[in-house]
C-alpha positions as CSV (number, residue, x, y, z in Angstrom):
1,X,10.2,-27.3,62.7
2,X,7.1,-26.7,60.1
3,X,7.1,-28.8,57.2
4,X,6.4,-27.2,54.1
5,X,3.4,-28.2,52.4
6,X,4.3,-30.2,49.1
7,X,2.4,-28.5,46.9
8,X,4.2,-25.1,48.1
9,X,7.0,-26.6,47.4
10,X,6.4,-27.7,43.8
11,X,4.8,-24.3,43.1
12,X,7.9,-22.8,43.7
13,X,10.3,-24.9,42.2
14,X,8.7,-24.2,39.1
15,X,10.2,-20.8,38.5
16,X,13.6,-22.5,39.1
17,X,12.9,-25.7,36.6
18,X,10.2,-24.6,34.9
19,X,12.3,-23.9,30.6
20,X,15.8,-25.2,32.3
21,X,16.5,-26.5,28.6
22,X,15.8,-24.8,25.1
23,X,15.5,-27.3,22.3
24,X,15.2,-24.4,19.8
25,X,17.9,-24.2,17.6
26,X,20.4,-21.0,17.3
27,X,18.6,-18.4,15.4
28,X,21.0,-17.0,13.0
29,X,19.6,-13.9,10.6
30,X,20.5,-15.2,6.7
31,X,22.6,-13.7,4.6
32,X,21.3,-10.7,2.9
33,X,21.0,-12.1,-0.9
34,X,21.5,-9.1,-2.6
35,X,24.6,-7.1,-3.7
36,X,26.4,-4.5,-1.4
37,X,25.6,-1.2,-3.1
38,X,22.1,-0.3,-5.2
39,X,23.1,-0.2,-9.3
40,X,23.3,3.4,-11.0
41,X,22.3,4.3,-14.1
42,X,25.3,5.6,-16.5
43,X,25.0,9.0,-18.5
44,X,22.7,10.2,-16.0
45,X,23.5,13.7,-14.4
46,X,21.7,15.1,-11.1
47,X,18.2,16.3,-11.2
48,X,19.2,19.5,-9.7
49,X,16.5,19.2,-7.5
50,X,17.4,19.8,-3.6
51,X,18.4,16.2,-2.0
52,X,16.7,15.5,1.7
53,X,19.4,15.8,4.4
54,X,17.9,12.9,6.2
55,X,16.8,9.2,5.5
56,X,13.7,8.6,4.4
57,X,12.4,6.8,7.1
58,X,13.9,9.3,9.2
59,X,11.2,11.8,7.5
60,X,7.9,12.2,8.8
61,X,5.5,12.2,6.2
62,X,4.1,15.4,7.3
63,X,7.7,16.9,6.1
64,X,7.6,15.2,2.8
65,X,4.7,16.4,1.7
66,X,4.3,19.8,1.9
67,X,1.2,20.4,0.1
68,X,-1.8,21.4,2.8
69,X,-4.7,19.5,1.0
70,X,-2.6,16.4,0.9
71,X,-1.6,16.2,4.3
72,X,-5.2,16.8,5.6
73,X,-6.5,14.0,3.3
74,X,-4.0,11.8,4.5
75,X,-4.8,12.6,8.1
76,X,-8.3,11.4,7.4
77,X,-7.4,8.3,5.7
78,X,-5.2,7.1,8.8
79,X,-8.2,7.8,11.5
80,X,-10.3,6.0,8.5
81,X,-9.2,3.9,6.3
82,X,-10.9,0.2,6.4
83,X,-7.6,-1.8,5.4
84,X,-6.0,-0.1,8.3
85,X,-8.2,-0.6,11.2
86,X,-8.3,-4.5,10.1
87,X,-4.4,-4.3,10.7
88,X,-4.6,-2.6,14.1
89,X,-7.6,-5.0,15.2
90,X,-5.0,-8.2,14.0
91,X,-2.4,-6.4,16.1
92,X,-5.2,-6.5,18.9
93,X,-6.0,-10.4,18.5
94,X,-2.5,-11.4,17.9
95,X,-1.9,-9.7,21.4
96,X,-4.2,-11.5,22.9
97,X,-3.2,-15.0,21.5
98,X,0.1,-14.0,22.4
99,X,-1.3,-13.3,26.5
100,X,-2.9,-16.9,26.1
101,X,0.0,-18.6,25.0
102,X,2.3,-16.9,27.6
103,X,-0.6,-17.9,30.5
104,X,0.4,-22.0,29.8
105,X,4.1,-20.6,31.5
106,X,2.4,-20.5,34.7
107,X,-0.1,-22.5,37.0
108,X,-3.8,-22.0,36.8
109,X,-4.7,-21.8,40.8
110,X,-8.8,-22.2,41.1
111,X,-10.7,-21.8,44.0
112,X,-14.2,-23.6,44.2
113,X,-16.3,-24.6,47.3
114,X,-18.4,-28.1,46.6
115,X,-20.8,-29.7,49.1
116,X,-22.8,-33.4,48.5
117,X,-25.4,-34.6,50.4
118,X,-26.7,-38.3,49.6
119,X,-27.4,-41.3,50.7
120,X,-27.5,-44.8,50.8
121,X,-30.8,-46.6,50.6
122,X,-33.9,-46.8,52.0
123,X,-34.1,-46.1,56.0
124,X,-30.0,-45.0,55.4
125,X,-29.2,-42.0,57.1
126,X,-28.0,-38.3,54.5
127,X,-24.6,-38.1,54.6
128,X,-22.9,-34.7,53.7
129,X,-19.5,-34.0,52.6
130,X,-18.5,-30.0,52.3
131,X,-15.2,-29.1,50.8
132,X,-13.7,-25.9,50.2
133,X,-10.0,-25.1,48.2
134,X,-7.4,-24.1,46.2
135,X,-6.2,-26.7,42.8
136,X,-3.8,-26.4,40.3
137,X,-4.6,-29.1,37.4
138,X,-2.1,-30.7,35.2
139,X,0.6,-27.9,35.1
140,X,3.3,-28.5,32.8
141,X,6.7,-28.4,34.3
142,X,8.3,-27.0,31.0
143,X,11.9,-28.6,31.7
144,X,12.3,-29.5,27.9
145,X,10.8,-25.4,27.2
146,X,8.2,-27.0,25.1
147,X,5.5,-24.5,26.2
148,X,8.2,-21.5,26.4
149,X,9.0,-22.3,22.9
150,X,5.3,-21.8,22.0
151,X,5.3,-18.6,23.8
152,X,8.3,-17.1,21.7
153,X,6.4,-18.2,18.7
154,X,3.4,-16.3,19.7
155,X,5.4,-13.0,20.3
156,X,7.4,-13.1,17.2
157,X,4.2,-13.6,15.5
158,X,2.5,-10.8,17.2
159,X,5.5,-8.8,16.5
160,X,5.5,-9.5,12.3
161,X,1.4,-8.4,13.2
162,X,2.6,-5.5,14.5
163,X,5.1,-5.1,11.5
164,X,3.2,-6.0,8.9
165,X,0.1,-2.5,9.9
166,X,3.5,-0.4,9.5
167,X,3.5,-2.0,6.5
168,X,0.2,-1.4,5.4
169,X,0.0,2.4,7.2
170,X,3.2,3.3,4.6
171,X,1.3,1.7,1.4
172,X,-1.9,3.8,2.3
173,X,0.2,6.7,2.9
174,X,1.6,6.2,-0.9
175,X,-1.6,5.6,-2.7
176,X,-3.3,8.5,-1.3
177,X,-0.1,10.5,-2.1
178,X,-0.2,8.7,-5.5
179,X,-4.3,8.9,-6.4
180,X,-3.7,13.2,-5.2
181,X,-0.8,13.6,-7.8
182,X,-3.2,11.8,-10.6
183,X,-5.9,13.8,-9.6
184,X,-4.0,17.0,-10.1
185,X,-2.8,15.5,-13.4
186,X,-5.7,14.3,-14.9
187,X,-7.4,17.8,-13.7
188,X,-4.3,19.5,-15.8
189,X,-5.4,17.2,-18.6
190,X,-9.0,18.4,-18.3
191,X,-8.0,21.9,-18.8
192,X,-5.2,21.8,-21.4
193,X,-8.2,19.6,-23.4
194,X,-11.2,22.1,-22.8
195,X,-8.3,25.0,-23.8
196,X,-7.6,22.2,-27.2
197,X,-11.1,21.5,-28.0
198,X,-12.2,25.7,-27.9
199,X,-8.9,26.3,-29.9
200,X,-10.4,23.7,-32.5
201,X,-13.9,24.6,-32.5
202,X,-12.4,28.2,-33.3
203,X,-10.2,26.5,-36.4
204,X,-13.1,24.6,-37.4
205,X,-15.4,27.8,-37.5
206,X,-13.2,29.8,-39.4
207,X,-12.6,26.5,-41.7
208,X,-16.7,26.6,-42.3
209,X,-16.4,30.3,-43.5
210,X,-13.4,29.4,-45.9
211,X,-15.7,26.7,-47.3
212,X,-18.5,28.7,-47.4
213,X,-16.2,31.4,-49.6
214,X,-14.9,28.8,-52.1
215,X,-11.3,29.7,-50.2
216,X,-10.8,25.8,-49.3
217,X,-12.3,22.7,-49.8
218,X,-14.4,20.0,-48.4
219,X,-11.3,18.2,-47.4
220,X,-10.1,21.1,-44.8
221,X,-13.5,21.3,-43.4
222,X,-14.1,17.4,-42.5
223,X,-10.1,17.6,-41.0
224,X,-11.7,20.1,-38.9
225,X,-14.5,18.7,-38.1
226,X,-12.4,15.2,-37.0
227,X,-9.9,17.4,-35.0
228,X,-12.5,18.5,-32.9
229,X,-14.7,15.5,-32.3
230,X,-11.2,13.8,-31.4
231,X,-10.8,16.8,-28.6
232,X,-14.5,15.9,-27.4
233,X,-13.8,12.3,-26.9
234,X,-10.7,13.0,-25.4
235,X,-12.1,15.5,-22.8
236,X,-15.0,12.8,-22.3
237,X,-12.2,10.3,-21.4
238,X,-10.7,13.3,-19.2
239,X,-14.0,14.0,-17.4
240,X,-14.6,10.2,-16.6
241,X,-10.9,9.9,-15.1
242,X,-11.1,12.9,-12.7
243,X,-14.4,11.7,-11.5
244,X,-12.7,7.8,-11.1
245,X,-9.8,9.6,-9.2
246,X,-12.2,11.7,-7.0
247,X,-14.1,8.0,-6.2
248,X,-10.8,5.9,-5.4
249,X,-9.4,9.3,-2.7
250,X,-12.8,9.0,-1.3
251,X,-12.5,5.3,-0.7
252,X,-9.0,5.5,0.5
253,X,-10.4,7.9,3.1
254,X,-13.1,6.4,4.1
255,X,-15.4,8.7,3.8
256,X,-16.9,11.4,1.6
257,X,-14.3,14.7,0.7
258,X,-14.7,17.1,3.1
259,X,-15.7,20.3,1.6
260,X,-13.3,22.7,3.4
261,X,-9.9,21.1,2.3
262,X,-7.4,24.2,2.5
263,X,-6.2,24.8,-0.8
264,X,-3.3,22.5,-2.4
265,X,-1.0,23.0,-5.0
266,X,-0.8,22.3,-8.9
267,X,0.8,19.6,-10.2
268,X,3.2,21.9,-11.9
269,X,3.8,23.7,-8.4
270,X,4.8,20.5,-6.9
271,X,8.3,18.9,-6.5
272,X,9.3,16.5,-3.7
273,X,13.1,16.2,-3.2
274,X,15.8,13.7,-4.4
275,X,16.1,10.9,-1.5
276,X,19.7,9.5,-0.6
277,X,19.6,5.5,-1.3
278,X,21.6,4.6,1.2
279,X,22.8,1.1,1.9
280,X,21.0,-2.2,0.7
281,X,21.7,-3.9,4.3
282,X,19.7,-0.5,5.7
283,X,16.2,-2.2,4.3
284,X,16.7,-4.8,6.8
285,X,16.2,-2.8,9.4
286,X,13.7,0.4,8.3
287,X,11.3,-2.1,5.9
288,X,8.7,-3.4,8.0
289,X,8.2,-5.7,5.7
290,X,11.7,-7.8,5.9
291,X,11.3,-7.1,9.8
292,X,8.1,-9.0,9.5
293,X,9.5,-11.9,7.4
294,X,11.9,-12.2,10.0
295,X,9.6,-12.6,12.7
296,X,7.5,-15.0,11.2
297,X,11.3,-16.9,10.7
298,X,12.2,-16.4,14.3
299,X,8.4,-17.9,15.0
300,X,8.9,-20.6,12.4
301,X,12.8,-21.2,14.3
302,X,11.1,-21.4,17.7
303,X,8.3,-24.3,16.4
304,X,11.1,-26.7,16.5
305,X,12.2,-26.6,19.5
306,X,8.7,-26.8,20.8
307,X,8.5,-30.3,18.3
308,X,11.7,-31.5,19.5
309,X,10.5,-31.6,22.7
310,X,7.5,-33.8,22.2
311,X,10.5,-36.5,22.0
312,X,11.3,-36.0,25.8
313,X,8.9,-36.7,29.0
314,X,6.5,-34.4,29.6
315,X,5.6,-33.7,33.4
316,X,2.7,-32.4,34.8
317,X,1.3,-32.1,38.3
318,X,-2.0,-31.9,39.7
319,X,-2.7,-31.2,43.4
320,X,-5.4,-29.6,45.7
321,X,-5.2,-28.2,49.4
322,X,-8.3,-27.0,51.2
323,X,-10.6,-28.2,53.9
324,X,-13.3,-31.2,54.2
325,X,-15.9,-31.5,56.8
326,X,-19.7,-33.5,57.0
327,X,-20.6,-30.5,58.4
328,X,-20.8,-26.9,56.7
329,X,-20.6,-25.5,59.9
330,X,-17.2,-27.4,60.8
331,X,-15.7,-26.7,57.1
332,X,-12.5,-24.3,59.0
333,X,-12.6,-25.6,62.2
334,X,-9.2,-26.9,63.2
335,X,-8.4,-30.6,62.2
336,X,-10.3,-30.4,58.6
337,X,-7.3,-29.4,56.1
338,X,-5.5,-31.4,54.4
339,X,-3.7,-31.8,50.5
340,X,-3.5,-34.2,47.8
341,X,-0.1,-34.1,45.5
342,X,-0.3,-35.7,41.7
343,X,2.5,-35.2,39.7
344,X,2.7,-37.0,36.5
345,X,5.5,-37.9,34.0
346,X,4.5,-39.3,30.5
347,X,7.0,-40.4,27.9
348,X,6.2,-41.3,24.3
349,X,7.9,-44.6,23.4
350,X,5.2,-45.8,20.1
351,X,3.4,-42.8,18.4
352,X,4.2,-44.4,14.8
353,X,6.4,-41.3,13.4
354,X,3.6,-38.8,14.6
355,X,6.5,-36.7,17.0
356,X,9.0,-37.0,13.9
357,X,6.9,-36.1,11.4
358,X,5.9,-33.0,13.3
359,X,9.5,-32.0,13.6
360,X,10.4,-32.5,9.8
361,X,6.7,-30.6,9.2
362,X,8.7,-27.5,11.3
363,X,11.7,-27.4,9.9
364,X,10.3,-27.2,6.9
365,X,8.3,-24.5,7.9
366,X,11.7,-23.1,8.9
367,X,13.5,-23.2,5.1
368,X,10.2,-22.1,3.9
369,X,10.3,-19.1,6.1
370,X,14.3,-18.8,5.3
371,X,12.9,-18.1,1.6
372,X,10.4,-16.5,2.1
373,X,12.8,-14.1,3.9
374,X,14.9,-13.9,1.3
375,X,12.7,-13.3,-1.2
376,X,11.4,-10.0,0.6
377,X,14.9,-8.7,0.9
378,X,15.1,-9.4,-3.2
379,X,12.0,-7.9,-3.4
380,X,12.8,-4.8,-1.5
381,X,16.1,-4.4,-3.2
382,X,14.6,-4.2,-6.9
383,X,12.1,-2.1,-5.8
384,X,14.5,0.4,-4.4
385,X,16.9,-0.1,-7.3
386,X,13.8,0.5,-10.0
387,X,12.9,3.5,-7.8
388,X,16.3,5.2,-7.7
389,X,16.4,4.6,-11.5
390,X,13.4,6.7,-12.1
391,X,15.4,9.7,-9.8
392,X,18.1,9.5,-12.1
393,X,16.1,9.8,-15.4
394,X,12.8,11.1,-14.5
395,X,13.8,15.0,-14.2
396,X,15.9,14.8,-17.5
397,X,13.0,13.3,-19.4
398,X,10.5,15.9,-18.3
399,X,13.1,18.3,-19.2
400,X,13.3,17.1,-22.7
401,X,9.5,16.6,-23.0
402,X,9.0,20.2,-22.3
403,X,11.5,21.4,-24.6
404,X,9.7,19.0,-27.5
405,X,6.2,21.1,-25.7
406,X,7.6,24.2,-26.6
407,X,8.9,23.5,-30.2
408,X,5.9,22.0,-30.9
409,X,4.2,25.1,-30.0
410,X,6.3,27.6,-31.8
411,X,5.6,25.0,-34.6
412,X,1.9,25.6,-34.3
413,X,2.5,29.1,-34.6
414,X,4.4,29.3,-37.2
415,X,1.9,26.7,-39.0
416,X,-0.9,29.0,-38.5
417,X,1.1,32.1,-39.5
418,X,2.1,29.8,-42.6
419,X,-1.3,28.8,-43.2
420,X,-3.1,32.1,-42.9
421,X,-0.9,33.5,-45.4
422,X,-1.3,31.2,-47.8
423,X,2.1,29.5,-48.2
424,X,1.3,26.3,-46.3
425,X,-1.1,23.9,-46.4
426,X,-3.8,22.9,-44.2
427,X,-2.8,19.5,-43.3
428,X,0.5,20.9,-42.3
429,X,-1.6,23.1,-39.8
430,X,-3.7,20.4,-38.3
431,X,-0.4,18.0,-37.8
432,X,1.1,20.6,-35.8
433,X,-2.4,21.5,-33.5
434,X,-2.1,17.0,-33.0
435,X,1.6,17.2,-32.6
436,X,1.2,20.1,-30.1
437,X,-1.5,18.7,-27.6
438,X,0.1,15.2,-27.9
439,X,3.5,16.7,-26.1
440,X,1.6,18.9,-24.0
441,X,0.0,15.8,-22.8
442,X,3.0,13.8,-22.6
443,X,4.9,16.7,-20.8
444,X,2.0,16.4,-17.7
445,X,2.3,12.5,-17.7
446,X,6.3,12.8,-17.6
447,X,6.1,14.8,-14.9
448,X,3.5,13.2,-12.8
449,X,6.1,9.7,-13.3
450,X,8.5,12.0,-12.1
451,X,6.3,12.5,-8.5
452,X,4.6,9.3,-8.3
453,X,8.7,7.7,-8.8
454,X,10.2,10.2,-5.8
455,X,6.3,9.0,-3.5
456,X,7.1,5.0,-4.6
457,X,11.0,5.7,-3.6
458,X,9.9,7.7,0.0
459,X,7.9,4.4,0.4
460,X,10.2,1.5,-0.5
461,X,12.8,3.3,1.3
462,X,10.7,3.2,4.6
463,X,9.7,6.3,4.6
464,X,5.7,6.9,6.2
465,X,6.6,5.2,9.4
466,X,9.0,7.1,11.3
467,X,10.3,5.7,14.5
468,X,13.1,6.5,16.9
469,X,16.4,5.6,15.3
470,X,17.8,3.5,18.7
471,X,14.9,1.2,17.8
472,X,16.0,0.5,14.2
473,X,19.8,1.0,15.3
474,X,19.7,-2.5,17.2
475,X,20.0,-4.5,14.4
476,X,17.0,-5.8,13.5
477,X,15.0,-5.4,17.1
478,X,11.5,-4.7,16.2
479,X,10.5,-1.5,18.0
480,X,6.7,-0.4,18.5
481,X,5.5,2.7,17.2
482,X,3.0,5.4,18.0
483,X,-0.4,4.6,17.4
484,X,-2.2,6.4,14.3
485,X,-4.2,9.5,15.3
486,X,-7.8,8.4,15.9
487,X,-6.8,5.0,16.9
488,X,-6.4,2.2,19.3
489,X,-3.3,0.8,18.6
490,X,-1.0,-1.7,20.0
491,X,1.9,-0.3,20.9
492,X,4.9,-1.6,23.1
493,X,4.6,-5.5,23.4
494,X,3.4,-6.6,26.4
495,X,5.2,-5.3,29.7
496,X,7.8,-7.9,31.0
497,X,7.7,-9.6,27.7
498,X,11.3,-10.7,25.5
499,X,10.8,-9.4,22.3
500,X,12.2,-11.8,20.0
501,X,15.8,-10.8,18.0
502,X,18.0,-12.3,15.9
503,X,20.8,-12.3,13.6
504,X,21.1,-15.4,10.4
505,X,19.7,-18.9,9.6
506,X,18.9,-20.9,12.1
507,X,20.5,-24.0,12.3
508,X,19.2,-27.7,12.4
């Protein structure tokens, strides 16, 4: 019978021994440090605006916002924004670290044909030496799964990469959302102040005449005259900030406005629906944020393992088989093969502390990763709670701010009436035209809060990334997502790789 050739041999016992023991401790998710159920605000009564049927990160931003213009400049800013490509291209490096870590699982097999001709002195006759063959150089046998420990901390860390451009595609989807609804405010503001500042230069003209008759005094004419040089500033100030939001949507785009945007809605037109909260323990598993936390915990879990490890005897093994002949013309003849077989077992037994300091550096890496976790999960909650504040009491504050609008203005009218008759004074005419554009100002600010509060809850909610809900419904399994329009984008991890789960803190 054939004997096997060793090195054969070894090569395939290494899928068999090759990770036989995991030093890794039990990954256990932590404790959600939050309360159950998000806190409500008392007195409060519904908005009366229509309430989405679905979860927010069950909606597509396309169906959350409606307006034409916005959706096309959001479109852009996905093929273009800078922030966002340097997210995919970290998904496409962590990728490839991940493939290189994954590679030291396996045996590098090189092939390389050598020849040496020399000799040995003067009169000596050339000798020649011609080899030709496969190697496989100092191949760790991972029994301890040192090097497969590595490898799971190189996917979950490729996976939190891969979280964290979800997390970074639903922030640019917010801003743009957000910069748009200023835009349409601050333009709102640029034409209730134009309408202000012609309605004063009209008071101020007429006050001129009324001088000029004796019919009032110096006094009504310099109020006037203030009133409207106040407007002026104020429509300076109003001109500056359109063109500042005009600058930060082109920069969020990146690249110049187009010029045939469809057309888009006023900022009055515009109301995005009430979102259901839903549960606090649902942000662990539609904020790519927490997910990425917990990756980089799973990563930070897997580290010690690979460190408790250094403890134990690493093995490697070295061998080559080929052919040898002093001829090149003999190199495969029969009679010229042959193998070498190095294995190699090293065991640390005096590194003064180095292998236990390196396991205390992990798990502390671990509990720092544990709070770090923690802390997004805090973070996410107040967000969210702050958010679904705002629903509560947004809509019933621009409610009463346009009812204070509209008294002011029937004030105004009845000032001037007042005034033109002669039964009222001056001053009480120009505190009502100051009372009046100061709530009609205040009654556009009130209700862009109201919008930019329902875009911050869509977005702290997880809404922007939309993915199938299997993925999300496995507790906690990171799922890949589509790639952005205009984009190479790493999708599903690699093929035949684990992806990395969990479920509390891992354990020492």
């Amino acid at each position: 019978m054939k004997r096997l050739n060793p090195l054969v041999l070894a090569l395939a016992m290494v899928g068999c021994l090759g990770g036989c023991v995991n030093l890794a401790p039990k990954y256990e998710r932590p404790a959600a440090p939050v309360a159950a159920g998000f806190p409500t605000v008392e007195g409060t009564v519904h908005s009366g605006n229509p309430v989405a049927p679905q979860a927010p990160a069950d909606i597509a931003w396309q169906r959350f916002f409606t307006d034409a213009r916005l959706q096309q400049l959001i479109s852009i800013a996905l093929a273009n924004n800078r922030d966002l490509r340097i997210s995919i291209l970290n998904i496409e490096q962590a990728r490839a670290t991940y493939q290189i870590q994954r590679a030291e699982r396996f045996p590098t097999i090189n092939a390389a044909v050598t020849g040496n001709r020399q000799t040995t002195g003067k009169d000596q006759p050339i000798s020649s030496v011609y080899q030709a063959g496969l190697s496989v150089s100092a191949f760790e046998l991972d029994f301890f799964g040192r090097v497969r420990n590595l490898t799971e901390s190189a996917l979950a860390q490729f996976l939190a990469t891969e979280e964290a451009r979800k997390t970074t595609q639903i922030s640019l989807i917010a801003q743009v959302a957000n910069t748009y609804l200023t835009f349409l405010a601050d333009d709102e503001l640029l034409a209730l102040t134009q309408q202000t500042l012609k309605t004063r230069e009209e008071s101020l003209r007429l006050s001129q005449l009324r001088f000029e008759n004796g019919v009032s005094s110096k006094l009504d004419l310099d109020q006037a005259l203030s009133l409207v040089e106040q407007a002026r500033t104020t429509l300076a100030a109003a001109q500056r900030q359109r063109a500042q939001d005009l600058n930060l949507i082109t920069l969020l785009i990146g690249q110049p406005i187009p010029d045939n945007l469809p057309p888009g809605a006023t900022l009055a037109s515009t109301n995005l629906p009430d979102l259901p909260p839903g549960m606090p323990s649902d942000l662990l598993a539609v904020r790519p944020d927490i997910r990425a936390a917990e990756q980089q915990l799973i990563a930070a879990n897997a580290n010690i393992g690979a460190a408790r490890a250094n403890f134990f005897p690493r093995i490697a093994l070295t061998g080559t088989a080929g052919t040898a002949s002093n001829e090149l013309s003999g190199l495969f003849k029969s009679g010229t093969f042959g193998w070498t077989f190095a294995p190699q077992a090293v065991l640390p037994l005096f590194d003064f502390g180095r292998n236990r300091a390196a396991l205390e550096s992990a798990r502390a890496g671990r509990d720092i990763y544990v709070a770090q976790y923690e802390r997004s999960i805090q973070t996410a909650f107040r967000e969210v709670a702050d958010a679904l504040a705002g629903q509560a009491t947004y809509s019933e504050q621009l409610r009463a701010q346009q009812a204070v609008a509209q008294a002011e203005n029937d004030r105004f009218n009845l000032s001037d009436l007042r005034y033109r008759s002669g039964t009222s004074s001056y001053l009480d005419l120009l505190d009502a035209q100051r009372s009046l554009f100061a709530a009609q100002q205040q009654s556009i600010q009130a209700n862009l809060a109201r919008l930019q509060n329902q875009v911050t809850l869509y977005r702290v909610l997880g809404g922007g990334w939309s993915e199938p809900a299997a993925g999300r419904a496995a507790a906690g399994v990171p799922v890949a997502g589509n790639p952005v329009a205009g984009n190479p984008v790493a999708g599903n991890p690699v093929a035949g790789t684990p992806v990395a789960t969990g479920n509390a803190t891992a354990a020492r």
